[in-house]
mmCIF file of the N, C-alpha and C atoms, coordinates in Angstrom:
data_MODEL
# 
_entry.id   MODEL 
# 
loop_
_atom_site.group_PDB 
_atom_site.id 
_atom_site.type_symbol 
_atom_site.label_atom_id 
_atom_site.label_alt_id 
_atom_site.label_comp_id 
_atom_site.label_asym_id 
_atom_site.label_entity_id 
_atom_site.label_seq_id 
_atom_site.pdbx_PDB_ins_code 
_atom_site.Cartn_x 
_atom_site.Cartn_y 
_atom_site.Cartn_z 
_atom_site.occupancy 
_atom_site.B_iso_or_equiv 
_atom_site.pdbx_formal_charge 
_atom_site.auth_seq_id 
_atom_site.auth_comp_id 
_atom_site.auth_asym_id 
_atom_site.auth_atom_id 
_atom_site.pdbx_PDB_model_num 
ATOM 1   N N  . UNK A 1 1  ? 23.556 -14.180 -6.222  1.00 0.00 ? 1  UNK A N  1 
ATOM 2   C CA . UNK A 1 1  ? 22.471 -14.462 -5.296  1.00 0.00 ? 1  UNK A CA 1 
ATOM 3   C C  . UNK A 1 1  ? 21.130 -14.335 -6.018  1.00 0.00 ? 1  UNK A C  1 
ATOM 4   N N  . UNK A 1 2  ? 20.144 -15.054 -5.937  1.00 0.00 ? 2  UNK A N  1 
ATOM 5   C CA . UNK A 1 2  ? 18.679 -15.269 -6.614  1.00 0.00 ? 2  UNK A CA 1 
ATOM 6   C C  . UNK A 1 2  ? 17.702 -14.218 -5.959  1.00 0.00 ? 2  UNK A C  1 
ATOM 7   N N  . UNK A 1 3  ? 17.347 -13.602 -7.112  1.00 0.00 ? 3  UNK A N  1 
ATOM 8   C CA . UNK A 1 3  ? 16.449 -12.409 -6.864  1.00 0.00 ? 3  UNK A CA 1 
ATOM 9   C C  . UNK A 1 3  ? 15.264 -12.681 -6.213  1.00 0.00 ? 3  UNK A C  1 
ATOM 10  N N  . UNK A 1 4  ? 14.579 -12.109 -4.990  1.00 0.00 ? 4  UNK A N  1 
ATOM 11  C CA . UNK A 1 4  ? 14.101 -12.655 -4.143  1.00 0.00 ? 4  UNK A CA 1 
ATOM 12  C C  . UNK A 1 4  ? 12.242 -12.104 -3.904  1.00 0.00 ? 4  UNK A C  1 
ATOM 13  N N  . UNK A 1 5  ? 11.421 -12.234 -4.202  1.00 0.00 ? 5  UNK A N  1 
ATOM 14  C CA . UNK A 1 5  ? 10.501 -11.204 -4.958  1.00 0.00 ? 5  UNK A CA 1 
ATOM 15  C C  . UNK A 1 5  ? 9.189  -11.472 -3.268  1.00 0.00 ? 5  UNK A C  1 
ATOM 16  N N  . UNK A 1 6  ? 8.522  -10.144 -3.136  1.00 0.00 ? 6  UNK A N  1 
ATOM 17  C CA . UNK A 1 6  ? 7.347  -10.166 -1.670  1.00 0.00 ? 6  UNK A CA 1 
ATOM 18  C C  . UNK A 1 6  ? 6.113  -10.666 -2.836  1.00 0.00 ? 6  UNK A C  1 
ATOM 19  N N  . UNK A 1 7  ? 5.230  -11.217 -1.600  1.00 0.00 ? 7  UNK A N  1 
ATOM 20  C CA . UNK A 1 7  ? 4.195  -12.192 -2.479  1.00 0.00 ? 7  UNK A CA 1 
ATOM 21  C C  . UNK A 1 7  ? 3.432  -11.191 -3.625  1.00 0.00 ? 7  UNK A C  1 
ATOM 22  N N  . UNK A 1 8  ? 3.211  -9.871  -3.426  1.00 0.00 ? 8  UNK A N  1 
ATOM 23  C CA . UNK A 1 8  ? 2.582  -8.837  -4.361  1.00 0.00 ? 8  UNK A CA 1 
ATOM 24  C C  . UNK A 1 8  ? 3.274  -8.911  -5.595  1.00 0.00 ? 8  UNK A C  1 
ATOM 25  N N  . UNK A 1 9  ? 4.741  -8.633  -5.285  1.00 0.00 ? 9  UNK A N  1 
ATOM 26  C CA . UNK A 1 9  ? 5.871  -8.767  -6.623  1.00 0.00 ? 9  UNK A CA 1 
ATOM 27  C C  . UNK A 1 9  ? 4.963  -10.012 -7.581  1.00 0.00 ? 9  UNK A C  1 
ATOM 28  N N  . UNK A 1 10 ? 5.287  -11.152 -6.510  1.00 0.00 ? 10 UNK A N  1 
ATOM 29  C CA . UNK A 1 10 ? 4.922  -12.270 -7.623  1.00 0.00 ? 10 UNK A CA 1 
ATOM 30  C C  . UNK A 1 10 ? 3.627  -12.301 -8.229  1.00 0.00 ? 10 UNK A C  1 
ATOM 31  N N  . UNK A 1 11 ? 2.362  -11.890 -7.373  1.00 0.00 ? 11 UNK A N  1 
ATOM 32  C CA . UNK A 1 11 ? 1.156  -12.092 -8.057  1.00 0.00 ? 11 UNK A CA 1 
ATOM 33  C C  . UNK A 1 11 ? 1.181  -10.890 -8.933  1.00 0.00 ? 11 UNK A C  1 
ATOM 34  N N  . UNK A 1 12 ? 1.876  -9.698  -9.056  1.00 0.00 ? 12 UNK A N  1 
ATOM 35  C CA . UNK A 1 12 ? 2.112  -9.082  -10.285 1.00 0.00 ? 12 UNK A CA 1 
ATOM 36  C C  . UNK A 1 12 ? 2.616  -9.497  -11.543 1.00 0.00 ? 12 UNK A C  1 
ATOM 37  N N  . UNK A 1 13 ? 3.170  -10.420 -11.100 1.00 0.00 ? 13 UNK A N  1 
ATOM 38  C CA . UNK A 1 13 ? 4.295  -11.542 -12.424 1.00 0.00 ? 13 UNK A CA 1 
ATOM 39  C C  . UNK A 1 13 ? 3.782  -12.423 -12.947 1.00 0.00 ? 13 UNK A C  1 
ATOM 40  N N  . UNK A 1 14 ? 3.081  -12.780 -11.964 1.00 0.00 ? 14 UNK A N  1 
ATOM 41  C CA . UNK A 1 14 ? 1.934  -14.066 -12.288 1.00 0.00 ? 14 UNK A CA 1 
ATOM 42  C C  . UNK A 1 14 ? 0.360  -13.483 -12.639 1.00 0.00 ? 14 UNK A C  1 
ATOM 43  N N  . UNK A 1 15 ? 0.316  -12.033 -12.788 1.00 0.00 ? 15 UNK A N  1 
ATOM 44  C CA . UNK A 1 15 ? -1.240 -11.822 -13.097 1.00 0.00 ? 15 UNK A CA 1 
ATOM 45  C C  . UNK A 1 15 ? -2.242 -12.278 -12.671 1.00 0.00 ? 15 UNK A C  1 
ATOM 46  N N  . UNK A 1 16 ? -2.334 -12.580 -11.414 1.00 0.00 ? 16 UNK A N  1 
ATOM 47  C CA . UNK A 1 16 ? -3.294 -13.069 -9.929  1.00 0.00 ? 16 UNK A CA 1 
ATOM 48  C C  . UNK A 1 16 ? -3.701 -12.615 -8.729  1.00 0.00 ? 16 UNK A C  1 
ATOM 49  N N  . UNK A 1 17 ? -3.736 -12.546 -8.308  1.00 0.00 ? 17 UNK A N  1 
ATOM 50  C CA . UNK A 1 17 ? -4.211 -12.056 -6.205  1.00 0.00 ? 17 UNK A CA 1 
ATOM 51  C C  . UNK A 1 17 ? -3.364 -12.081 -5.765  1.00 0.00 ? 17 UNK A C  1 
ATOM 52  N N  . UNK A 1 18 ? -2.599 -11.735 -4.622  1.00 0.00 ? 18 UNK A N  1 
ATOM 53  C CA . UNK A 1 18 ? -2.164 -11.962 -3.729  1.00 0.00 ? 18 UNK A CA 1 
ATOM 54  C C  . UNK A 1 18 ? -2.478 -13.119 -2.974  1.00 0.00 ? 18 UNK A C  1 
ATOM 55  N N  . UNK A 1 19 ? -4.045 -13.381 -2.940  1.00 0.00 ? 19 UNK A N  1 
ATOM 56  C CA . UNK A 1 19 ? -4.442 -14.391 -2.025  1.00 0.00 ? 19 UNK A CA 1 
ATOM 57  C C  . UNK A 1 19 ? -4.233 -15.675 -2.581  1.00 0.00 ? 19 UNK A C  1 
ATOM 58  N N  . UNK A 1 20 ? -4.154 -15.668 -4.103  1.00 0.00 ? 20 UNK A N  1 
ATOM 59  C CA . UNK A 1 20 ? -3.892 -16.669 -4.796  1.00 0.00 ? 20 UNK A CA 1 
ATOM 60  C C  . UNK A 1 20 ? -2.428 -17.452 -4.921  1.00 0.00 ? 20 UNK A C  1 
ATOM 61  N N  . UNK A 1 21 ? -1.667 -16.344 -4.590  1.00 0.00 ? 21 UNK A N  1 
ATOM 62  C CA . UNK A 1 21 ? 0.055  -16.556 -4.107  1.00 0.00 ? 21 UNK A CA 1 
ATOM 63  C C  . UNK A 1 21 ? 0.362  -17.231 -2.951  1.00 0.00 ? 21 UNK A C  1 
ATOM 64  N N  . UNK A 1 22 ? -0.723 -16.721 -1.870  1.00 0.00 ? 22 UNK A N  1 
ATOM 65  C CA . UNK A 1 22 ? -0.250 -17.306 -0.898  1.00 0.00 ? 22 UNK A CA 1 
ATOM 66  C C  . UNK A 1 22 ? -1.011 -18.703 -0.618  1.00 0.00 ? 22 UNK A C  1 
ATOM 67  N N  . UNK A 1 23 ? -2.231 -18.960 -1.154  1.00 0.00 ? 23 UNK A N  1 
ATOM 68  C CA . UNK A 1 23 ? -2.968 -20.339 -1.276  1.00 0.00 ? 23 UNK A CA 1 
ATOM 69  C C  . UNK A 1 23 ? -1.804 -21.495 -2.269  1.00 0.00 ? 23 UNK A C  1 
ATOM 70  N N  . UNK A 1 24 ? -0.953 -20.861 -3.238  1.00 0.00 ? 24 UNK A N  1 
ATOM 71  C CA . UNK A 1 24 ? -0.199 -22.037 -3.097  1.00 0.00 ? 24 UNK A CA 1 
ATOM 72  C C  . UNK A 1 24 ? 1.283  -22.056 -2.569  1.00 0.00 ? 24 UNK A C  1 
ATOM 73  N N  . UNK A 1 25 ? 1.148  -21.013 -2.016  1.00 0.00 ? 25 UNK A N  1 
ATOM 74  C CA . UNK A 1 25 ? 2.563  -21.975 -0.524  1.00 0.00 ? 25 UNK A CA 1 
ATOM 75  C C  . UNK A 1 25 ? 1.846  -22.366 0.063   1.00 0.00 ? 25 UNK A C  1 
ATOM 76  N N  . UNK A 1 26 ? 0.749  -22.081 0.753   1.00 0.00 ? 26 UNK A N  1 
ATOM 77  C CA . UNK A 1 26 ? -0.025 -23.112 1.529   1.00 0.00 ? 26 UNK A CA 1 
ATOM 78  C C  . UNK A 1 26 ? -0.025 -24.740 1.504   1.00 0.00 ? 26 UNK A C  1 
ATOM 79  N N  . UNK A 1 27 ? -0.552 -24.859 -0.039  1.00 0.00 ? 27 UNK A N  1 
ATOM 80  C CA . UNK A 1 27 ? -0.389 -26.079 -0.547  1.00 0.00 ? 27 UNK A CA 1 
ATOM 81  C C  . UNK A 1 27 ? 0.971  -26.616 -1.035  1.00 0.00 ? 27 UNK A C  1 
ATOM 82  N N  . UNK A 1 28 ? 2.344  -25.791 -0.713  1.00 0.00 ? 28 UNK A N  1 
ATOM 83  C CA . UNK A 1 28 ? 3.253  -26.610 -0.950  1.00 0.00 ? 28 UNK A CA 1 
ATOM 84  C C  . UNK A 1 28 ? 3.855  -26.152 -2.671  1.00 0.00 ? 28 UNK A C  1 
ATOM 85  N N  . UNK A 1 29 ? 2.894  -25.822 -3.380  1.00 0.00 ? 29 UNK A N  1 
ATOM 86  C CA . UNK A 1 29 ? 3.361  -25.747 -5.171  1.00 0.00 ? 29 UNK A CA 1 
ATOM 87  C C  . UNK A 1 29 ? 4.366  -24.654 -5.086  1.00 0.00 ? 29 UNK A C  1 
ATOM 88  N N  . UNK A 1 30 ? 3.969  -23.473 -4.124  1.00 0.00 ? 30 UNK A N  1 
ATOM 89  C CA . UNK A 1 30 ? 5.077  -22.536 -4.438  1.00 0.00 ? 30 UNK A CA 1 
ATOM 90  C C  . UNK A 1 30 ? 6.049  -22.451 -3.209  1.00 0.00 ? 30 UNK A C  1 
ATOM 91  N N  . UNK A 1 31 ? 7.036  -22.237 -2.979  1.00 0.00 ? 31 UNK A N  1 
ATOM 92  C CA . UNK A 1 31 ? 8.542  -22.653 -2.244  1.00 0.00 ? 31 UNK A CA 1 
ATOM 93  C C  . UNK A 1 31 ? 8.295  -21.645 -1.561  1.00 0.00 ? 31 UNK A C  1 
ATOM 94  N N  . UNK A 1 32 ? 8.404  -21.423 0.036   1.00 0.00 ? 32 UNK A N  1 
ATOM 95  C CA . UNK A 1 32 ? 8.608  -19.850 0.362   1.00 0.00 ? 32 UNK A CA 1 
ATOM 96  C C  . UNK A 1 32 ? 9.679  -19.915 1.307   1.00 0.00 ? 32 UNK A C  1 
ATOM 97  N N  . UNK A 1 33 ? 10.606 -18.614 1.280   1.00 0.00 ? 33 UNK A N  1 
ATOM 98  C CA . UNK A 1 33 ? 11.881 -18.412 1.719   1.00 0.00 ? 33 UNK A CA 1 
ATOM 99  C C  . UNK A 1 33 ? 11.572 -17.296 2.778   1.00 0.00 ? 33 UNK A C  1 
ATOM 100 N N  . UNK A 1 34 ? 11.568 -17.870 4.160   1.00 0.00 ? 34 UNK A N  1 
ATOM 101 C CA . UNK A 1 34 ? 11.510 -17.021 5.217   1.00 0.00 ? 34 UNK A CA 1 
ATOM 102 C C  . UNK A 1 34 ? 12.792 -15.979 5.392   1.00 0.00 ? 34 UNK A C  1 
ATOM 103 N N  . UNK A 1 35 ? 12.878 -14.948 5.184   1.00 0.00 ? 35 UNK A N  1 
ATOM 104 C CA . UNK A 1 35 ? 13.687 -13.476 5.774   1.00 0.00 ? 35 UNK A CA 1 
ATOM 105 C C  . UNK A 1 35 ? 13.578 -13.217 7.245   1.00 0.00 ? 35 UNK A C  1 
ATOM 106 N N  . UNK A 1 36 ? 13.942 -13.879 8.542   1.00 0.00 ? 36 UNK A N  1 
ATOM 107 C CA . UNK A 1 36 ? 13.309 -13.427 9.618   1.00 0.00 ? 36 UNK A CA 1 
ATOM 108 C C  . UNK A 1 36 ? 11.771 -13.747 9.704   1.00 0.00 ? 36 UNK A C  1 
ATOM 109 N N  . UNK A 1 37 ? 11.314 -12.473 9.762   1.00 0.00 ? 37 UNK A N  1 
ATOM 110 C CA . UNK A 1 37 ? 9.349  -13.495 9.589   1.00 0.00 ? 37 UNK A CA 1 
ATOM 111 C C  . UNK A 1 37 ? 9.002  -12.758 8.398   1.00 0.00 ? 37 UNK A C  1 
ATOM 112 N N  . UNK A 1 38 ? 9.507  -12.451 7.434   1.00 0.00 ? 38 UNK A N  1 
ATOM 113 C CA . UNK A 1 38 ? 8.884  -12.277 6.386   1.00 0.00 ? 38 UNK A CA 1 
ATOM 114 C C  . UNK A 1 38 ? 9.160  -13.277 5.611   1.00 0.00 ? 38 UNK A C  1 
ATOM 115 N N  . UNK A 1 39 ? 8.126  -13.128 4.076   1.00 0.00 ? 39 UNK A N  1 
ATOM 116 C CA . UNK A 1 39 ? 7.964  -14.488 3.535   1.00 0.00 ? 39 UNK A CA 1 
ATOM 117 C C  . UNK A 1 39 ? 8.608  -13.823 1.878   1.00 0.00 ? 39 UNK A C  1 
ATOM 118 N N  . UNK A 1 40 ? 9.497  -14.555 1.421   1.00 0.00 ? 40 UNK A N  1 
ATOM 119 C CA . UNK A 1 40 ? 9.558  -14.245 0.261   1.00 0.00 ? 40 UNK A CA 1 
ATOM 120 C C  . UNK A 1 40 ? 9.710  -15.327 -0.746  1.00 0.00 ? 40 UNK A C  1 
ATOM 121 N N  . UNK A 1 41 ? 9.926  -15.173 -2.070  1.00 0.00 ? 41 UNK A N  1 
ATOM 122 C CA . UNK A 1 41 ? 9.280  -15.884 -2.963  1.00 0.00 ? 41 UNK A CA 1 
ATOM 123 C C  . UNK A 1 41 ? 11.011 -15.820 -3.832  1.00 0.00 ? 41 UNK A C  1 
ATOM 124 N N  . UNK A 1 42 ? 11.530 -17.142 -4.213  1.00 0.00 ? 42 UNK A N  1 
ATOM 125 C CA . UNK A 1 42 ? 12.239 -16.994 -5.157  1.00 0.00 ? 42 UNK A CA 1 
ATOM 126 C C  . UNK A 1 42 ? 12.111 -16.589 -6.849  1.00 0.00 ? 42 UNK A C  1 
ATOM 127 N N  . UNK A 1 43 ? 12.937 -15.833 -7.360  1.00 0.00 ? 43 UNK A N  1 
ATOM 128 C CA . UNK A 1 43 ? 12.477 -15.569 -9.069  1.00 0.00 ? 43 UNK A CA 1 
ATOM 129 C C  . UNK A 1 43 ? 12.555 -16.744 -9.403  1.00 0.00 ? 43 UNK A C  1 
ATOM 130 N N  . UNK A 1 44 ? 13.138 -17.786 -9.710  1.00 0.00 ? 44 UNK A N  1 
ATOM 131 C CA . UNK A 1 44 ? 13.361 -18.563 -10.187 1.00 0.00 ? 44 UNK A CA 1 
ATOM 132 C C  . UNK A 1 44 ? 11.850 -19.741 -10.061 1.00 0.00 ? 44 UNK A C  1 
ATOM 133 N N  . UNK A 1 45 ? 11.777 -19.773 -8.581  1.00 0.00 ? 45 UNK A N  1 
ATOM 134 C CA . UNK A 1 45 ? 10.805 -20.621 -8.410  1.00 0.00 ? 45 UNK A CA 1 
ATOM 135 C C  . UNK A 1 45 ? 9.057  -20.016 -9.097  1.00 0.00 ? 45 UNK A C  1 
ATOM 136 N N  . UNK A 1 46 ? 9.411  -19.008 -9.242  1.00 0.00 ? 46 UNK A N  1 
ATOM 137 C CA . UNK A 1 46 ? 7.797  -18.240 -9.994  1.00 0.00 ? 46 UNK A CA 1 
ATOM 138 C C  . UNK A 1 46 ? 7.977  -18.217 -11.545 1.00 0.00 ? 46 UNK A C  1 
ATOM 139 N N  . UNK A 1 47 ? 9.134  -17.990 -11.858 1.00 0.00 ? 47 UNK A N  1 
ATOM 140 C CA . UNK A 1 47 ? 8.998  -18.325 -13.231 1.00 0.00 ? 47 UNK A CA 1 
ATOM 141 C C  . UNK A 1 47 ? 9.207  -19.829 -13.681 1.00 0.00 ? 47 UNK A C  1 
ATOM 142 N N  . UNK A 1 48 ? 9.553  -20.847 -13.275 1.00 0.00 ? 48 UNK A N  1 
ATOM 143 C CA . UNK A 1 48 ? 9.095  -22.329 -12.971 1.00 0.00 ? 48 UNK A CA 1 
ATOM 144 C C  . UNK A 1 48 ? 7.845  -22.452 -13.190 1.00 0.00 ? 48 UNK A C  1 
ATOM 145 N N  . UNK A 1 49 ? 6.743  -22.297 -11.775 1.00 0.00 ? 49 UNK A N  1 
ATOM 146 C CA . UNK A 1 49 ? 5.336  -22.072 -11.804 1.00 0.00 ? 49 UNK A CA 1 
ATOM 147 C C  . UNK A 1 49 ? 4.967  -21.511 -13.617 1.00 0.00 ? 49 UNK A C  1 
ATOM 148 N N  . UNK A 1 50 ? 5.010  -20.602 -13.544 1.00 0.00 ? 50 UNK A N  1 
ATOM 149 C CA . UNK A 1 50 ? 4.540  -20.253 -15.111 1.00 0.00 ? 50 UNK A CA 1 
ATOM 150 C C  . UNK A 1 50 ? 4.592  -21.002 -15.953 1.00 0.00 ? 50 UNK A C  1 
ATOM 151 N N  . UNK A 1 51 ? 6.248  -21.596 -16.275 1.00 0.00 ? 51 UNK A N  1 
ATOM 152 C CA . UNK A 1 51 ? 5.916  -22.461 -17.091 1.00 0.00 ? 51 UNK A CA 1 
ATOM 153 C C  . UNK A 1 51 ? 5.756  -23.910 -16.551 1.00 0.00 ? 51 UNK A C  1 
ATOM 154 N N  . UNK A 1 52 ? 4.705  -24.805 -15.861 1.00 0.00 ? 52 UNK A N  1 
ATOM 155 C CA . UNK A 1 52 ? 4.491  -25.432 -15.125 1.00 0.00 ? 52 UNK A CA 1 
ATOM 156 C C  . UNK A 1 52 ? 5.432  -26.387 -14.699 1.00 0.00 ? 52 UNK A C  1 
ATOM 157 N N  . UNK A 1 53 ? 6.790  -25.926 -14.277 1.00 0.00 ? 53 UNK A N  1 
ATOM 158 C CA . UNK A 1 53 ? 8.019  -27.142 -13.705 1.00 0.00 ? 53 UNK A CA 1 
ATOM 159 C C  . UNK A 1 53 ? 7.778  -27.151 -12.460 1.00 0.00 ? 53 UNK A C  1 
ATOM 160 N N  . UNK A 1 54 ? 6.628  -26.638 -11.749 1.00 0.00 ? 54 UNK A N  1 
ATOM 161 C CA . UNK A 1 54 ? 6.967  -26.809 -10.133 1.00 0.00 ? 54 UNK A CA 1 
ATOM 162 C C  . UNK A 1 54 ? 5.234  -28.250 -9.714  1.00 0.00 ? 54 UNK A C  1 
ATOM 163 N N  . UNK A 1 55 ? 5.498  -28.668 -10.477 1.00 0.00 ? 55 UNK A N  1 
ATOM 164 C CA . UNK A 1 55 ? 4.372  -29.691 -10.504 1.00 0.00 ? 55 UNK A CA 1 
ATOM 165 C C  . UNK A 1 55 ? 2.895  -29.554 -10.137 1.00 0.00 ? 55 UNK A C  1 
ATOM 166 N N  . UNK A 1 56 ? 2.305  -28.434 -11.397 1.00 0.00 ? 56 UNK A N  1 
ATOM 167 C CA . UNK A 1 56 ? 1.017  -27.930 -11.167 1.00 0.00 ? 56 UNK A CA 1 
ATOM 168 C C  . UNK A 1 56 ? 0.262  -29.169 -11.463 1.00 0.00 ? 56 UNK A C  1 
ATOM 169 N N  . UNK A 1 57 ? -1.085 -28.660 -10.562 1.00 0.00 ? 57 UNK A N  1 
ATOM 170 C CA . UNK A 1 57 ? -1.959 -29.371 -10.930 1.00 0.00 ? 57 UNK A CA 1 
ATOM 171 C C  . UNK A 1 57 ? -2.418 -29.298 -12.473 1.00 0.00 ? 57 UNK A C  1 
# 
C-alpha cells in the first residue's frame, strides 16, 4: 500500500509552506486522496512533483 503523507509531511519534503501545498491541489498539479474528510497526499505523487513528472509549470 503507498505511503500516504498530511499536507505538512509534504511541504516538509518539498521545503515550502503548507499554503503552498495546498495552492497546488487547488490547481490540480498535486493529486489529493481524501481519508473521510481529511486530505492526504500520496509519496509517490510528491516525489514526482520534485522531480517535475506531474506536469509543472
Amino acid at each position: 500500500m503507498q505511503r500516504l503523507l498530511t499536507v505538512k509531511e509534504a511541504a516538509e519534503l518539498l521545503a515550502c509552506s503548507e499554503a503552498a501545498v495546498r495552492k497546488w491541489i487547488y490547481q490540480r498539479r498535486l493529486p489529493k486522496v481524501k481519508v473521510g474528510r481529511l486530505t492526504r497526499l500520496r509519496l509517490s505523487d510528491v516525489e514526482a512533483l520534485v522531480s517535475g513528472g506531474l506536469g509543472g509549470r
